[in-house]
C-alpha positions as CSV (number, residue, x, y, z in Angstrom):
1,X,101.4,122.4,101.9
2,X,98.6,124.7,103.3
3,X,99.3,128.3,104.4
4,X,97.3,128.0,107.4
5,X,99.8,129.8,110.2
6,X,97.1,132.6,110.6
7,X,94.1,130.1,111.4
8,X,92.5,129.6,114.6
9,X,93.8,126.2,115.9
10,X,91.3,123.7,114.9
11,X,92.2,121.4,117.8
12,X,95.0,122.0,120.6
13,X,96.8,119.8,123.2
14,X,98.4,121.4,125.8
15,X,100.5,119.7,128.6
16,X,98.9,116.3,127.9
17,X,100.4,113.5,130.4
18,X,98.5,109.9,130.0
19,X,98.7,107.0,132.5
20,X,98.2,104.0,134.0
21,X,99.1,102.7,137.6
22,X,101.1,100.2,138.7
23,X,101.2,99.4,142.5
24,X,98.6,101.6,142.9
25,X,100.8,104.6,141.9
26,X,100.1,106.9,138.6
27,X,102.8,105.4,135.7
28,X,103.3,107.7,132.8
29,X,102.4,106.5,129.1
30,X,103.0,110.1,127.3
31,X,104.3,112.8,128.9
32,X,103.7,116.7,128.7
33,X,102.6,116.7,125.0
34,X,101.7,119.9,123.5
35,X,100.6,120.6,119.6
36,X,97.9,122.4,117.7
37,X,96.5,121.8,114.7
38,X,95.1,124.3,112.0
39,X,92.2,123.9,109.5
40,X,93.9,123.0,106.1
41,X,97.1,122.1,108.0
42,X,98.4,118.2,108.5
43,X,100.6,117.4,111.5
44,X,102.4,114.2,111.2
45,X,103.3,112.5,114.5
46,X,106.0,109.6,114.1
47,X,108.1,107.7,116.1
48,X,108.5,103.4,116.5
49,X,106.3,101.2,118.2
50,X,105.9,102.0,121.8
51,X,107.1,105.7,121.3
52,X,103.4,106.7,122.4
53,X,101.8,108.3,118.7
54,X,98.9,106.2,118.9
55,X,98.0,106.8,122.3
56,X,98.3,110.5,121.9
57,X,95.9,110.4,118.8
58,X,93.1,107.8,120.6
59,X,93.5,110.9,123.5
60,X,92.5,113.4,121.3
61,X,89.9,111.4,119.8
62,X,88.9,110.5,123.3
63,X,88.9,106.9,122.5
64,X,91.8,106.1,125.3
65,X,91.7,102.4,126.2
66,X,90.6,100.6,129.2
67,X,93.1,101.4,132.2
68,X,94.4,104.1,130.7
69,X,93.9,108.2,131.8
70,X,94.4,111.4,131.1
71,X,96.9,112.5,134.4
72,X,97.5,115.7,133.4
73,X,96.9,118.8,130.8
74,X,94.2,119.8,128.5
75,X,92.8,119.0,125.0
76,X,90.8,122.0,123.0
77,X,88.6,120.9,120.3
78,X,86.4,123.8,118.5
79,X,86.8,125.9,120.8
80,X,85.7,123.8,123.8
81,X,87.7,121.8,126.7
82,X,87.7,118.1,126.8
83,X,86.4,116.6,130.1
84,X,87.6,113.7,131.8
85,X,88.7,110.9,129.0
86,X,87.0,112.3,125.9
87,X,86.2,115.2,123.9
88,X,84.0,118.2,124.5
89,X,80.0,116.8,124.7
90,X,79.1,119.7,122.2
91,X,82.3,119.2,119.6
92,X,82.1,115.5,119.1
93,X,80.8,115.4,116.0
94,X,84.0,118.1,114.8
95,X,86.3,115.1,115.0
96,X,86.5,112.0,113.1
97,X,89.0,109.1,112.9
98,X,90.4,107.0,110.4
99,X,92.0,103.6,111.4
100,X,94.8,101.5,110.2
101,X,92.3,98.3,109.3
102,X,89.1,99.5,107.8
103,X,88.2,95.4,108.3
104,X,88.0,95.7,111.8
105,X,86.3,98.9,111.6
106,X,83.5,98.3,109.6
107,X,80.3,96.3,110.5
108,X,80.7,93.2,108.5
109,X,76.8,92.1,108.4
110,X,75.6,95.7,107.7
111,X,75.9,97.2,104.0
112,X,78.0,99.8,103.3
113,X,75.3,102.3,102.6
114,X,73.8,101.5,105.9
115,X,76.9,102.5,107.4
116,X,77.5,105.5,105.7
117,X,74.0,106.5,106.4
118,X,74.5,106.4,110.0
119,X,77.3,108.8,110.1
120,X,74.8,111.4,108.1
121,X,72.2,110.7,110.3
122,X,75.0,111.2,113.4
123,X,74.8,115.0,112.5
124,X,71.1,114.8,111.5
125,X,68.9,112.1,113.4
126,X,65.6,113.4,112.1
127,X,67.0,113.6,108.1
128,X,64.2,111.0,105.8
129,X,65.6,107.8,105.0
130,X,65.6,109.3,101.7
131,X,67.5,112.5,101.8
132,X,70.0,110.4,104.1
133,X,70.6,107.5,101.4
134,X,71.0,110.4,98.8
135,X,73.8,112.2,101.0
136,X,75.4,108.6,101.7
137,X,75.7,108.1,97.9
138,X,77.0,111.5,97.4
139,X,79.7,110.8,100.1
140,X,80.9,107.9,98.5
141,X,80.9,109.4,95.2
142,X,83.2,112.3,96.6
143,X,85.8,109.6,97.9
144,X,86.1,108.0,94.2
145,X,84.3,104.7,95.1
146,X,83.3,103.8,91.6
147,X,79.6,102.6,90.9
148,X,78.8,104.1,94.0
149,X,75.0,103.9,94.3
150,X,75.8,99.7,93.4
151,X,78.0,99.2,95.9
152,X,76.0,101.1,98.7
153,X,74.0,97.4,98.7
154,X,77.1,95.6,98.9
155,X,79.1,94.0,101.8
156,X,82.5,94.9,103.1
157,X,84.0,91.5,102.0
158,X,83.1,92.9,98.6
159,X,85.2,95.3,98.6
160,X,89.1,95.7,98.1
161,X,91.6,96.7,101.3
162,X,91.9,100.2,99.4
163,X,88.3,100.8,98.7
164,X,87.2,99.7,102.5
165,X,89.8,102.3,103.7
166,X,87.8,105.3,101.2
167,X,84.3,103.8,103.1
168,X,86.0,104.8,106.2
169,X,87.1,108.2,105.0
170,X,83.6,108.8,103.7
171,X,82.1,107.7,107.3
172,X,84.5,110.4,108.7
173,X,84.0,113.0,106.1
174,X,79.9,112.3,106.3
175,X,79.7,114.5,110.2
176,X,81.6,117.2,108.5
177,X,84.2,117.0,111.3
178,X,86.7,120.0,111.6
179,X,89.6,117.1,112.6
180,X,90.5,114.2,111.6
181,X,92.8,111.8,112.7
182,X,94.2,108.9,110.8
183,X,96.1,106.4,112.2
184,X,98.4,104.5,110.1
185,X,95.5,104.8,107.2
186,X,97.6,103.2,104.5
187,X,99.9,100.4,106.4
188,X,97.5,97.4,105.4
189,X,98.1,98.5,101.5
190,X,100.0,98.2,98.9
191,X,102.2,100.9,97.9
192,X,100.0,102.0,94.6
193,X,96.6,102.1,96.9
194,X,98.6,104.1,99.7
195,X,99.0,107.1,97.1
196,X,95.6,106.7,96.2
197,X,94.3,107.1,99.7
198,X,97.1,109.9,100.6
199,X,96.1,111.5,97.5
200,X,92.4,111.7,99.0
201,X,93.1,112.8,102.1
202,X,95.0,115.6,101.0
203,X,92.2,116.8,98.7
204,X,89.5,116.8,101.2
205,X,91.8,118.6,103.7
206,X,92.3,121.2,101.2
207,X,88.4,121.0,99.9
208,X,87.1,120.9,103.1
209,X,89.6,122.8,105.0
210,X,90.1,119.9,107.3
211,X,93.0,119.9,110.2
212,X,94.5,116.3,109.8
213,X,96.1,114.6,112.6
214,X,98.3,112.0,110.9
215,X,99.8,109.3,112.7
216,X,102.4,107.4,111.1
217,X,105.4,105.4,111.1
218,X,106.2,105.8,107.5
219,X,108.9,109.1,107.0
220,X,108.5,109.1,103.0
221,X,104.8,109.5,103.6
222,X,104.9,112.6,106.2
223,X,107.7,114.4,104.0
224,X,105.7,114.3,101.4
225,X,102.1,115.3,103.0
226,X,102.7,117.1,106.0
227,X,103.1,120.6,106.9
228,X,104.6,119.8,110.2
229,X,106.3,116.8,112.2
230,X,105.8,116.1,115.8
231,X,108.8,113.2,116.6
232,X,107.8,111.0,119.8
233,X,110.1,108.9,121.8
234,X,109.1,107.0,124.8
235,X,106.1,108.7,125.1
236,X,107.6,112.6,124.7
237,X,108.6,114.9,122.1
238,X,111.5,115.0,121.2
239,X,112.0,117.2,117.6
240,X,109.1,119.4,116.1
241,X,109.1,122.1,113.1
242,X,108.7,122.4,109.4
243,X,108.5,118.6,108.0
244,X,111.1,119.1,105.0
245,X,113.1,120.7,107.4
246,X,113.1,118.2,110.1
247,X,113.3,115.2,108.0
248,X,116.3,116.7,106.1
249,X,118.8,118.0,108.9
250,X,117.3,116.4,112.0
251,X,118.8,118.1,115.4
252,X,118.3,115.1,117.8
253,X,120.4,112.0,117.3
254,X,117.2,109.5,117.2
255,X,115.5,111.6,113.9
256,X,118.9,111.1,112.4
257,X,119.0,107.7,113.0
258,X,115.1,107.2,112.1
259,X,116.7,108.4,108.5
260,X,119.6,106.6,108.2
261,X,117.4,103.1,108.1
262,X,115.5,104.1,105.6
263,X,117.7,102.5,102.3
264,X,117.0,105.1,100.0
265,X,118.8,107.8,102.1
266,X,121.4,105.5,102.9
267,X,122.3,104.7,99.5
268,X,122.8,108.7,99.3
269,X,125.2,108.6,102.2
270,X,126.8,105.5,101.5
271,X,126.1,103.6,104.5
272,X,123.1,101.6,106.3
273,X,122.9,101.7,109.9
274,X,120.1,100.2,112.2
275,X,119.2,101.8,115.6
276,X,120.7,99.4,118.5
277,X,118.2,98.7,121.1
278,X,114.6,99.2,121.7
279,X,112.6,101.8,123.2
280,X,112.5,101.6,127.2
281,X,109.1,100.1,129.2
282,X,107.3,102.9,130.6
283,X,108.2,101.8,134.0
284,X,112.4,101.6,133.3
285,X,112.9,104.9,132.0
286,X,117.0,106.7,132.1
287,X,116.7,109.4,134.6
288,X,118.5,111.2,131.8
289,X,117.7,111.5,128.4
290,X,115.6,108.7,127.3
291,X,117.5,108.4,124.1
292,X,120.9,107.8,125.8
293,X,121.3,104.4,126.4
294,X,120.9,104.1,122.4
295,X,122.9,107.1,121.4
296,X,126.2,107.0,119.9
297,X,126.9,111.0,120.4
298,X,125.9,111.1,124.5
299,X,127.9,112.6,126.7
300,X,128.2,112.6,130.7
301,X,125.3,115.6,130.4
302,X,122.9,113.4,128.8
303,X,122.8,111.2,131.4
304,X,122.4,113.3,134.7
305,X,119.6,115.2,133.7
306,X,116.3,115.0,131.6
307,X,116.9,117.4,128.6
308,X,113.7,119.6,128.4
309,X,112.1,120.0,124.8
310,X,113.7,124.2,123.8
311,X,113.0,126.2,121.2
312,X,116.5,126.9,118.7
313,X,114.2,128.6,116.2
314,X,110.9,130.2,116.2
315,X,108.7,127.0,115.6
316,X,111.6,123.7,115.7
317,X,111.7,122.4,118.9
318,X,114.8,119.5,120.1
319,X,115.0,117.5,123.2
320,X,119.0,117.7,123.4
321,X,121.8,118.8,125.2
322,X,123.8,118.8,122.2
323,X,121.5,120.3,119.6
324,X,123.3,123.4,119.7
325,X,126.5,121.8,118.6
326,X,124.2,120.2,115.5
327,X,122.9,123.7,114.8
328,X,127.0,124.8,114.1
329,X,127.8,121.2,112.7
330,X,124.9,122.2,110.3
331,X,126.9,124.6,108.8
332,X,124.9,127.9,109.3
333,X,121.9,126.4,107.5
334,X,118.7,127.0,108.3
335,X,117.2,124.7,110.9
């Protein structure tokens, strides 16, 4: 993990509310999302389907989808403000983005070295042919695609799921981007290719100094890669800090249940649970907590109020109106 708390924030989210409308009036997706993100450092932001990662990332990346907008708060990226749905004019080639199926991302008719070649030539639209195939090949190289310069005439169905996801990191890498955000980069692979790929993305963050944006579901990979952890329910925080620290003595009841599924950790407690229920609609949200109706330690408090997101230590945030009782059932322990 990167020592990278003295860094200029590479990109930074403040406030960030995203909607759509129903009835004509505004309908919040994610709500008042803050974060920032150093060079060398990699944020994981987790949570289940519908818990509003995704959205949060395609905001940043200024890729939001069609009905959807930015209601409130702002997005920084290099130093410049974000206007209306995307990024900064200016900074757009600072930020790249890695998908979850590199099939549907690349061009199937076009070979790869064509495609690499038209990220180089994103930065530099007047580079020769040439000089642009050369840098294309020397992309490819970097991300461990082997027999490069062959297989820059080759196809995307010639490749394997693993190697089309290291084309995509080498179209990303090829603007030299200061952020980079990938989205569930390793879900579509097998486990062996996922540590490949994870094992590549944290070399070129710490080669190139980039601030990664990871977006996952998958809470072996982020305690293992990240620096920090950003938890999202229902479209809002609701636990941030140290990633280690998070994962293993979680303040908010949902974190705690996100680890108790996973079989490993309960075969160390002794006891496999599953979380009842499902994450609310956007448009049937508790006025309480949003966790409540799912929460086997709520109390009358957690329904009559929405918890804001505090501070119980310098950098680990909790949504809860009973995270101070976890902080003393934890013992004393750092959390």
């Amino acid at each position: 993990m990167s020592e990278t708390g003295h860094r200029e924030a590479a990109v930074r989210v403040s406030g960030l509310t995203l909607g759509t409308s129903r009835d004509r009036a505004p309908l919040p997706l994610v709500s008042n999302v803050s974060f920032e993100v150093r060079p060398g450092e990699m944020l994981g932001l987790v949570g289940e389907s519908g818990s509003g990662k995704t959205l949060t990332g395609s905001a940043v990346a200024g890729l939001l989808p069609r009905g959807v907008r930015r209601l409130s708060g702002e997005i920084e990226l290099a130093g410049g403000l974000a206007e209306g749905e995307g990024v900064p004019r200016r900074s757009r080639s600072d930020l790249a983005m890695v998908f979850q199926n590199p099939m549907t991302s690349l061009n199937p008719s076009v070979r790869i070295g064509d495609q690499v070649m038209e990220a180089v030539r994103l930065n530099r639209p007047k580079i020769p042919k040439r000089e642009a195939g050369k840098e294309a090949l020397a992309v490819l190289e970097r991300v461990e695609i082997p027999r490069a310069e062959e297989r820059m005439r080759q196809y995307p169905f010639e490749f394997s799921g693993g190697m089309r996801q290291r084309v995509m990191i080498a179209i990303a890498i090829a603007t030299n981007p200061k952020v980079l955000i990938a989205d569930e980069p390793t879900t579509a692979l097998d486990v062996t290719v996922q540590q490949g790929v994870m094992d590549l993305i944290d070399r070129l963050r710490a080669e190139l100094g980039l601030a990664v944006l990871l977006i996952s579901h998958d809470l072996a990979v982020v305690s293992e890669r990240c620096d920090r952890l950003l938890v999202m329910y229902a479209g809002e925080i609701v636990e941030s800090g140290d990633a280690r620290t998070v994962l293993d003595r979680p303040l908010h009841p949902y974190v705690d249940g996100l680890m108790r599924c996973i079989p490993e950790v309960a075969l160390r407690l002794g006891e496999l649970r599953s979380l009842p229920g499902g994450v609310p609609a956007p448009g049937d949200m508790p006025a309480g907590c949003r966790f409540a109706p799912r929460c086997g330690l709520r109390v009358d408090a957690c329904v009559s109020a929405h918890p804001p997101l505090e501070e119980v230590r310098p950098g680990r945030g909790v949504r809860c109106v009973r995270a101070g009782d976890r902080v003393v059932m934890a013992g004393g322990r750092d959390v």
